[in-house]
C-alpha positions in Angstrom: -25.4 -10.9 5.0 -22.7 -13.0 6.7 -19.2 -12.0 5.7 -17.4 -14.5 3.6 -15.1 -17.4 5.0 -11.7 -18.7 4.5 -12.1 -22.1 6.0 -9.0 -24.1 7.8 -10.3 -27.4 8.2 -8.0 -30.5 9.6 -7.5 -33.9 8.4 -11.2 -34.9 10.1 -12.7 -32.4 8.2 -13.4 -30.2 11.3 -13.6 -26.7 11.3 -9.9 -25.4 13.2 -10.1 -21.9 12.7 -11.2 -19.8 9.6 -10.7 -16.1 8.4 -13.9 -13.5 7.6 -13.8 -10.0 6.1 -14.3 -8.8 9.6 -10.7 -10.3 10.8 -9.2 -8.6 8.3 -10.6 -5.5 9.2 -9.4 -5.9 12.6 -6.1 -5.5 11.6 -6.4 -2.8 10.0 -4.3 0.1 11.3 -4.9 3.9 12.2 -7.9 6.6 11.6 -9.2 7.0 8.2 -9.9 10.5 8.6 -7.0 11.1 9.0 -5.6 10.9 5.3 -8.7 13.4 4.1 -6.7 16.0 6.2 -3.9 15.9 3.5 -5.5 14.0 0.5 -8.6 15.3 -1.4 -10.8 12.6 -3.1 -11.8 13.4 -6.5 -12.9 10.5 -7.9 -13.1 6.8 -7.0 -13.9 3.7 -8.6 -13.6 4.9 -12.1 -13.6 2.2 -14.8 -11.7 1.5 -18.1 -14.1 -0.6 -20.7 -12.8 -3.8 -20.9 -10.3 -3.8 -18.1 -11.0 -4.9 -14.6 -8.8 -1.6 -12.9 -10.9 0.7 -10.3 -8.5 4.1 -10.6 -8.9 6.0 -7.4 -7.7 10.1 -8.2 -6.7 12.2 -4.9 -4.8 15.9 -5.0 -3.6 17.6 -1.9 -5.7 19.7 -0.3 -5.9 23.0 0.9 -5.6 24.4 3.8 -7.3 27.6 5.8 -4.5 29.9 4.3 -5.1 28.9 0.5 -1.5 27.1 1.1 -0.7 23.2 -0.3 1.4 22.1 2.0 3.4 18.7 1.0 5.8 18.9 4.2 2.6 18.1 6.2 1.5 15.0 4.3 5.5 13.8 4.7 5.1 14.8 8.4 1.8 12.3 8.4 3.4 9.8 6.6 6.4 9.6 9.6 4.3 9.1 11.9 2.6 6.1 10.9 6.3 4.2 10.3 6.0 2.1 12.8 2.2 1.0 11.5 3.9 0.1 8.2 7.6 -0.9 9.2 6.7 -3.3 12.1 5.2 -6.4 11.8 1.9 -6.3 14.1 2.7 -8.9 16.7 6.3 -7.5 17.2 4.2 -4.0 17.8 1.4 -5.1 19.9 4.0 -7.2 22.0 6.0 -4.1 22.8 2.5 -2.3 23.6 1.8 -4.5 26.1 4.8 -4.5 27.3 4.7 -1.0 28.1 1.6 -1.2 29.3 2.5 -3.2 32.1 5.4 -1.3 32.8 3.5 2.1 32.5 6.2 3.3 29.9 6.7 4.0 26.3 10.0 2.9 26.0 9.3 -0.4 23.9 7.3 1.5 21.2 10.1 4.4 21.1 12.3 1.9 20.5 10.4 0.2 18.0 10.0 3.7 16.4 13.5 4.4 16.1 13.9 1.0 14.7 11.0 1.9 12.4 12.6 4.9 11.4 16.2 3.2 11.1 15.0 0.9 8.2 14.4 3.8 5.4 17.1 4.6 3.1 18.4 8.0 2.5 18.8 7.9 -0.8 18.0 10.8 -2.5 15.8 9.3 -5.1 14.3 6.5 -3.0 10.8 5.3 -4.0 9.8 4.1 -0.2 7.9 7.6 0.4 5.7 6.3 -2.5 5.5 3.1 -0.6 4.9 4.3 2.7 1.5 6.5 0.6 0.9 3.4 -0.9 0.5 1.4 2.3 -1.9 4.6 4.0 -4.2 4.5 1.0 -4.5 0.5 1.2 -5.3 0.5 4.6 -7.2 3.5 5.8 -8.9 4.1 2.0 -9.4 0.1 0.5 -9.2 -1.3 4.2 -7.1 -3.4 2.9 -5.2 -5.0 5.6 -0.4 -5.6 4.8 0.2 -8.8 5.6 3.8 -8.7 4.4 6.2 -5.9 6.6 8.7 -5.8 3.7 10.8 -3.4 5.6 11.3 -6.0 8.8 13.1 -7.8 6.0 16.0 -5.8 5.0 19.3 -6.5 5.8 20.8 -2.7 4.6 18.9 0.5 4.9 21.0 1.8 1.8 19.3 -1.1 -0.2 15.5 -1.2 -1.7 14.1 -4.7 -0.6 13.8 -6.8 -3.9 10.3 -7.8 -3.9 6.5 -6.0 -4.1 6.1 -2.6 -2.3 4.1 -4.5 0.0 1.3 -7.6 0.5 -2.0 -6.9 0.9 -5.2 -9.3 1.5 -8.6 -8.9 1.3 -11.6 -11.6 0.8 -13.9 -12.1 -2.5 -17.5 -12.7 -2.6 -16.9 -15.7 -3.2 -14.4 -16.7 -0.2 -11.4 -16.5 -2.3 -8.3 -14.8 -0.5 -7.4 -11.8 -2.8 -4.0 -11.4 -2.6 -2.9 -7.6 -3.8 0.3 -7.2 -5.0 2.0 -3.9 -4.1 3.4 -1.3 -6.7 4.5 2.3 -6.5 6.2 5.3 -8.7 7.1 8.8 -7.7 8.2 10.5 -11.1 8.2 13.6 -13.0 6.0 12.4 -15.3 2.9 10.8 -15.2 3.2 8.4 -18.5 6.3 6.8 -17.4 5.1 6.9 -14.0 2.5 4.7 -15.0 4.5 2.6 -17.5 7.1 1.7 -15.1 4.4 0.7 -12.1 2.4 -1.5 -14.5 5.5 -3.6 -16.1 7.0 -3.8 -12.3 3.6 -5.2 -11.2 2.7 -7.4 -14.1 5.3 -10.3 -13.5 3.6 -10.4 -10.2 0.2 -11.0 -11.4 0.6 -13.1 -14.7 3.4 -15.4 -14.8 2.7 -18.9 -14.4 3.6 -20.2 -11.2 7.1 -21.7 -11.2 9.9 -21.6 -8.6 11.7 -19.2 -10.7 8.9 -16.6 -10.5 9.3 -13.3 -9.2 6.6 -13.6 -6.4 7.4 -17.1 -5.2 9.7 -15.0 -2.9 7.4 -13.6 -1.5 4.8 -16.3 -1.3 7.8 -18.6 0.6 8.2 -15.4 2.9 4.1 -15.2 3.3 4.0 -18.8 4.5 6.3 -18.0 7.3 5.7 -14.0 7.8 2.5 -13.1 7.2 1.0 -11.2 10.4 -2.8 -10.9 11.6 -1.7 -10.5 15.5 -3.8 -12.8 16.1 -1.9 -16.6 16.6 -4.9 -18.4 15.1 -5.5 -16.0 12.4 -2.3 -15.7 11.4 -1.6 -19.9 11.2 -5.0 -19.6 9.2 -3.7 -17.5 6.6 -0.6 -18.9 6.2 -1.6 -22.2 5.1 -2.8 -20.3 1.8 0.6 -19.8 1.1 1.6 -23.4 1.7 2.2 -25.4 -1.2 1.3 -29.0 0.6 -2.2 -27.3 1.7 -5.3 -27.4 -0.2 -5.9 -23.5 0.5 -2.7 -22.4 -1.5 -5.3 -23.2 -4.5 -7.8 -20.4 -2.9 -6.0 -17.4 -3.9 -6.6 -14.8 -6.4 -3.8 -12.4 -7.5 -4.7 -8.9 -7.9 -3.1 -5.1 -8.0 -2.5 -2.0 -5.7 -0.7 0.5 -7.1 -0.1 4.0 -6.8 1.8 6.5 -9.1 2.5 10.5 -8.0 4.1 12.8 -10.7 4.6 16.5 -11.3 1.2 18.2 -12.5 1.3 21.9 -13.0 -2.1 23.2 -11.8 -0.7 23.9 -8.1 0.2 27.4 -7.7 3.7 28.9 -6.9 4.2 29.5 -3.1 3.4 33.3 -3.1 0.0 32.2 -5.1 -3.1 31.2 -3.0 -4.5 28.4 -3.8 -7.7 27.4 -4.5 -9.0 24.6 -3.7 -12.2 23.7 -6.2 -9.8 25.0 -9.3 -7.1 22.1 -8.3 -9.9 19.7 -7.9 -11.8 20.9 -11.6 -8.1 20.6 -13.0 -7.2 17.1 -11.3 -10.3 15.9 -12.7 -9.5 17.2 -16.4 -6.1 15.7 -16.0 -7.4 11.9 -15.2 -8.3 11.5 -18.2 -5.1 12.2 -20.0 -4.0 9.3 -17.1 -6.8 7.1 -17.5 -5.9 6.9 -21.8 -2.4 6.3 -20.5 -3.5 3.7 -18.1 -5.8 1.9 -20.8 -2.8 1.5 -22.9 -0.5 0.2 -20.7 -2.5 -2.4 -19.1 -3.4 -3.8 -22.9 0.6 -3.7 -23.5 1.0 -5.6 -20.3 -1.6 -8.0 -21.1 -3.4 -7.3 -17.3 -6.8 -6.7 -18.8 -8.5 -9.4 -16.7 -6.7 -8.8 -13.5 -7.9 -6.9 -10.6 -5.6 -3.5 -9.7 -6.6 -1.1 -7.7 -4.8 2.1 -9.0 -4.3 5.3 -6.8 -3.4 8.6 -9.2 -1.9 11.2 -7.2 -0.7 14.3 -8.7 1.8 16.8 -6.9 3.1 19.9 -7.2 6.8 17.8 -7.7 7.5 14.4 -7.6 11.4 15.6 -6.3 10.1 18.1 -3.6 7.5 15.3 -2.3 10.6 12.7 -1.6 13.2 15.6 -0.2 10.2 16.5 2.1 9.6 12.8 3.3 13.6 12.7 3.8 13.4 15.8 5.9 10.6 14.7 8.1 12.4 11.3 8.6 15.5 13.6 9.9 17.5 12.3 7.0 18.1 15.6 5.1 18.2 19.2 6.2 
């Protein structure tokens, strides 16, 4: 079955250039097995009646020693900065560069750039974003298309905007434009209450210059990044108003909520790790009623989200632990 495609046709009606599902995996970044080293699937694709949200649920897992070990996801999550912080031309540009010069000194300083661009702030929400941007790419294959972090202008500042642009490709041939949205808080409820009424404007208002995504769709039609030249002029023109392709985009959801859960044992407790995975499951669906709510509140019943529920053993000790692997707290 031949993938779908995103036509780019010019004013003779020939065939310039044009975008498939396979392009889009192309961009994708980093090993997918990878994140199973730190993240545990427990269930995927799960449903609410009536909604169109696919809720994927992960837990940490354990490792060798019956230990849950959150410092080691941060660690991960550090490593991949540059992957999320950089847009892909800038970072295949500096690979090459090195290449030819049989050095690592344009990616190290592209890392330290990476790294430079997170806030210290003790409650910041971009560890959230940073998981948020793993799972899209390496679990959804769902390629950014938007480095929000190349865009700041103070690392003491949140950029106002989506945690993040994603794109993927309908059956179809629509371009499926996911809207990024994250929450790291103590409790789940408001986790998920927050993440949905941050995402909705995103997905439902009409479209109007005063919209809260048209920034972002202005910033699209001049940022978005396939590293490839042709690729990337393809997709943009869906993002240009004057173009006929700008009326071949569907808006959908990625989001991703962590919280406190109480089923991880204490540190002097070994874990284990089929009774965090029994208990993970028994908790989605206290965060599935919760999610079934909200999205009728918010009025995103016929929208597209994929939702990622991942519970920890603190929401706090999860962000002081991506702070300390970033070398911004001791």
């Amino acid at each position: 079955m031949r993938p779908a495609r995103l036509g780019v046709r010019g004013e003779r009606g020939g065939n310039l250039s044009s975008i498939t599902a396979s392009d889009l995996t192309s961009a994708l970044t980093g090993n997918p097995e990878a994140l199973e080293v730190h993240l545990e699937l427990v269930e995927r694709d799960v449903v609410i009646d009536g909604h169109q949200i696919k809720i994927h649920c992960h837990c940490l897992t354990v490792d060798g020693n019956g230990r849950v070990q959150p410092q080691r996801l941060a660690e991960f999550m550090r490593n991949a900065v540059a992957d999320y912080a950089i847009p892909r031309s800038k970072l295949a540009q500096a690979k090459a560069r090195d290449t030819k010069y049989n050095s690592t000194e344009a990616v190290g300083g592209l890392l330290e750039e990476a790294r430079r661009s997170f806030t210290d702030l003790a409650k910041t929400g971009e560890g959230g974003e940073m998981l948020l941007f793993l799972l899209a790419e390496r679990f959804l294959q769902l390629p950014q298309i938007l480095c929000k972090m190349d865009l700041k202008t103070d690392t003491r500042m949140h950029y106002h905007g989506a945690d993040g642009v994603y794109a993927g490709i309908s059956d179809d041939g629509l371009l499926k434009l996911y809207w990024g949205e994250s929450k790291v808080y103590k409790s789940a409820s408001d986790a998920i209450r927050d993440c949905l009424a941050s995402l909705a404007p995103f997905l439902i208002e009409p479209e109007h210059e005063g919209a809260d995504r048209e920034r972002d769709l202005v910033l699209l039609s001049d940022k978005a990044d396939l590293n490839n030249p042709h690729l990337t002029d393809a997709l943009r023109r869906y993002f240009d108003k004057s173009a006929i392709q700008s009326k071949r985009v569907q808006y959908c959801g990625v989001a991703l909520v962590g919280f406190d859960a109480d089923f991880y044992p204490g540190d002097d407790v070994k874990a284990v790790a089929d009774d965090i995975i029994a208990a993970t499951r028994t908790g989605l669906e206290s965060w599935k009623k919760s999610l079934g709510d909200r999205i009728a509140a918010e009025k995103l019943d016929q929208i597209e989200i994929e939702f990622f529920c991942i519970p920890l053993p603190s929401a706090e000790a999860f962000r002081d632990a991506f702070l300390r692997a970033m070398g911004m707290k001791p």
